[in-house]
Structures are given as C-alpha cells and as structure tokens.
N, C-alpha and C positions, 0 to 999 in steps of 0.2 A: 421859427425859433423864438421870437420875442411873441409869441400869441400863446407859447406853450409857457414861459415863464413868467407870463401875464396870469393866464390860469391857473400855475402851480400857486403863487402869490395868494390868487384868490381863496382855491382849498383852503391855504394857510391862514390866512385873516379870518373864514368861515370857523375851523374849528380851534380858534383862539378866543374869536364871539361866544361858539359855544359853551365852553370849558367857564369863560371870564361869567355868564349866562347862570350856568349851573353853579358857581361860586357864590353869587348874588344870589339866587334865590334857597342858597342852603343858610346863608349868614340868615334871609330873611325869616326863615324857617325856626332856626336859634332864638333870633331874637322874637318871634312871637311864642315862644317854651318859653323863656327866660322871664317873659312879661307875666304871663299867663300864672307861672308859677308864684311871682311876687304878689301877684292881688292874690293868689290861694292864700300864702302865707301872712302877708298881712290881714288880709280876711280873717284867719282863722284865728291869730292873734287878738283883733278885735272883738270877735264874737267871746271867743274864752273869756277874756279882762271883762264885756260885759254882763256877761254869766253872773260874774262876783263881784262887779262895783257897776251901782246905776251910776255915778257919775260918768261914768266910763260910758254907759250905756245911753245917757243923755246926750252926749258928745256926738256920738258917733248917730243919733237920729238927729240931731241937728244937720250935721252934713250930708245924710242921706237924704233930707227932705231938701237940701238947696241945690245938690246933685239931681234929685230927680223928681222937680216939682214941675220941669215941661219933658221927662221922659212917656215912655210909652207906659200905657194904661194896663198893661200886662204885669209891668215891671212894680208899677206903684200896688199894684195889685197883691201883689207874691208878696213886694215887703211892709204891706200893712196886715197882710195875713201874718205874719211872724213879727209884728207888733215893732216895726219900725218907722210905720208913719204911719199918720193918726187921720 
C-alpha cells in the first residue's frame, strides 16, 4: 500500500517537472522573440535616422567599431562592407 502511494507521488512530481519544464522553456522562447525583436527595431531606427543625419550615422560607427573591434572577422566584414567600420 505505501509503495503504491510512493509511486502515485512520484507520477505526480514527474508531470509537475514536466508541465513547470515546458512553462520555462516557453517563457524562454518569448523572451528570445521579444529580444530579437527590440534589436530589429532599434536597428531599424538607427539605420533610418542614419540615412538622414551623419551625425547620427557617426554615432552609431563609433559604437559599432567598440562593439565589434574583437568580434568575429565575418561580422567586421559585412559591416565595413555597408560602410560602418572603416
């Protein structure tokens, strides 16, 4: 009797993990949308505004180049081809 409501217990903890499991990795799922979306939108923002003000457009190479002066050589690559580091 107590090995059976040992086990029942256990089920119950199992698809509590599971459920608590799929909860956390949907929240995680959200918040990498949610991220994703914010650099599109500020991205796009930025690029617009430097469209139509270099100073805007100096700004935003300045930080590019201190962001990605030890990134990868692919990256520096694409954005010195579109003329944001030099």
């Amino acid at each position: 009797m107590a090995a059976r409501k040992v086990e029942t217990l256990r089920q119950k903890k199992a698809a509590l993990e599971a459920k608590i499991a799929a909860i956390e990795a949907a929240d995680k799922a959200k918040q990498r949308k949610e991220d994703t979306r914010l650099k599109v939108l500020i991205g796009a923002a930025f690029l617009a505004d430097s469209a139509k003000h270099p100073e805007t457009r100096g700004a935003v190479k300045t930080v590019i180049q201190r962001a990605f002066a030890a990134g990868g050589e692919r990256d520096r690559d694409f954005l010195r081809s579109k003329g944001f580091l030099d």
